[in-house]
C-alpha positions as CSV (number, residue, x, y, z in Angstrom):
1,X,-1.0,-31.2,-4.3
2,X,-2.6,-28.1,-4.8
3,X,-0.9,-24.4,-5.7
4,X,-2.2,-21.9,-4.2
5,X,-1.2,-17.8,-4.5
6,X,0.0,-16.0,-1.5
7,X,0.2,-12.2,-1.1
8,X,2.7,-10.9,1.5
9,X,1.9,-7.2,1.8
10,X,4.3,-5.2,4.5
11,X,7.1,-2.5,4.4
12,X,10.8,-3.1,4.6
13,X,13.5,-0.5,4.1
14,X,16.5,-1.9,3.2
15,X,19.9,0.0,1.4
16,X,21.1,-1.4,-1.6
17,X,22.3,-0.5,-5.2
18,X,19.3,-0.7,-7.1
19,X,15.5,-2.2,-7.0
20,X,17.0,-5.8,-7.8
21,X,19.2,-6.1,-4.9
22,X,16.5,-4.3,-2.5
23,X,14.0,-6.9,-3.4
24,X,16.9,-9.5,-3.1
25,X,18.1,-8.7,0.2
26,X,14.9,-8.1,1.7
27,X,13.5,-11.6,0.5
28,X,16.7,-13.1,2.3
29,X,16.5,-11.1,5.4
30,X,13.0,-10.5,6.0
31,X,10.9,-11.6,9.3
32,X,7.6,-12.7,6.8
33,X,6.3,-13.4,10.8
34,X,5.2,-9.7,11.3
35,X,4.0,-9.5,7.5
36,X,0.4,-9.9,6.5
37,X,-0.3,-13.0,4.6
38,X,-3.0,-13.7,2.1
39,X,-3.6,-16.8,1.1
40,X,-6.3,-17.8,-1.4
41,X,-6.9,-20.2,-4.2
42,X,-6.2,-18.8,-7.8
43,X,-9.7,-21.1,-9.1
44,X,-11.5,-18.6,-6.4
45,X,-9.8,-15.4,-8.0
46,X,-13.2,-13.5,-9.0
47,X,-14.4,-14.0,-5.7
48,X,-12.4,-10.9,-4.6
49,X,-11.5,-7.9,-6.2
50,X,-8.5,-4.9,-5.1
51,X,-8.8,-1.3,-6.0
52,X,-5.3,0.2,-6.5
53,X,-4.6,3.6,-5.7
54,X,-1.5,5.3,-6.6
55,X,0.5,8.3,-5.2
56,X,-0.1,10.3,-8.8
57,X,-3.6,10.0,-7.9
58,X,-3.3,11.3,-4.3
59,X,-1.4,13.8,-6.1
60,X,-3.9,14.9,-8.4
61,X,-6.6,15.3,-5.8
62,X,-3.9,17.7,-3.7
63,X,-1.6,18.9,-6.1
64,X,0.3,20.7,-3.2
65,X,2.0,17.2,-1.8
66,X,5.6,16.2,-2.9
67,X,5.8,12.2,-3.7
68,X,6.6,11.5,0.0
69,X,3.8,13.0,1.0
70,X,1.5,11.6,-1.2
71,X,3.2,8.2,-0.1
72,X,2.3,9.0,3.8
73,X,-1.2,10.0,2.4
74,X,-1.3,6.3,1.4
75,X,0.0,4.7,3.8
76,X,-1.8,6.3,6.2
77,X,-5.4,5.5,4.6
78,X,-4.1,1.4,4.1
79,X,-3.7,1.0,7.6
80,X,-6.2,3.2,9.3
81,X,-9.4,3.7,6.8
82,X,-12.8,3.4,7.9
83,X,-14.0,0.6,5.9
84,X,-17.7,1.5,6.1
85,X,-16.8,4.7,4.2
86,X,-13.8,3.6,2.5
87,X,-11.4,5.6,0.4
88,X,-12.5,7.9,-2.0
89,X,-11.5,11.3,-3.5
90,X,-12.9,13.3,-0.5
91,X,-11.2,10.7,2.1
92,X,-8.2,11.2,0.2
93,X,-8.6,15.6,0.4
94,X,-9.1,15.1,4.2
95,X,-6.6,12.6,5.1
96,X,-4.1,14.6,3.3
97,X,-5.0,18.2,5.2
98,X,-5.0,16.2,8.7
99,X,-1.4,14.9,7.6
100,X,0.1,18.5,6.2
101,X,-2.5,21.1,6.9
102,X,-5.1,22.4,5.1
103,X,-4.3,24.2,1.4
């Protein structure tokens, strides 16, 4: 038998005491049907990389966003970037004065 890693990336909200019993409840009652699923084999890991962005970055291209915003900035650019341009820091300024007008 072989072990392989899977990556389930999607968004729940769920209400809950703290970030233990979020994750716990949402692993019991989530639908991983409507979730992307990634499924590779960890001998292949260098064959792919992932480039992380965070919302303090967002943040320190457009200083003017609160943390939600800088969330929706994200958001917005995982699901709907162009991936012949990709994101960069000038995606990011764009994307962000589309969203919550131009500063």
């Amino acid at each position: 038998m072989n072990t392989y890693r899977v990556t389930i990336s999607s968004t729940i909200d769920v209400e809950a005491d703290n970030e233990d019993d979020a994750g716990a409840y949402a692993a019991e009652c989530f639908d991983f049907g409507s979730a992307d699923i990634d499924v590779c084999d960890p001998d292949e890991e260098d064959d792919e990389i992932s480039i992380v962005w965070h919302i303090d970055d967002v943040k320190e291209q457009c200083k003017w966003l609160t943390d939600e915003q800088a969330r929706d900035v994200l958001h917005n650019l995982k699901h709907k970037h162009d991936a012949c341009i990709g994101i960069n820091w000038d995606v990011i300024n764009v994307k962000a004065n589309i969203l919550f007008g131009e500063r």
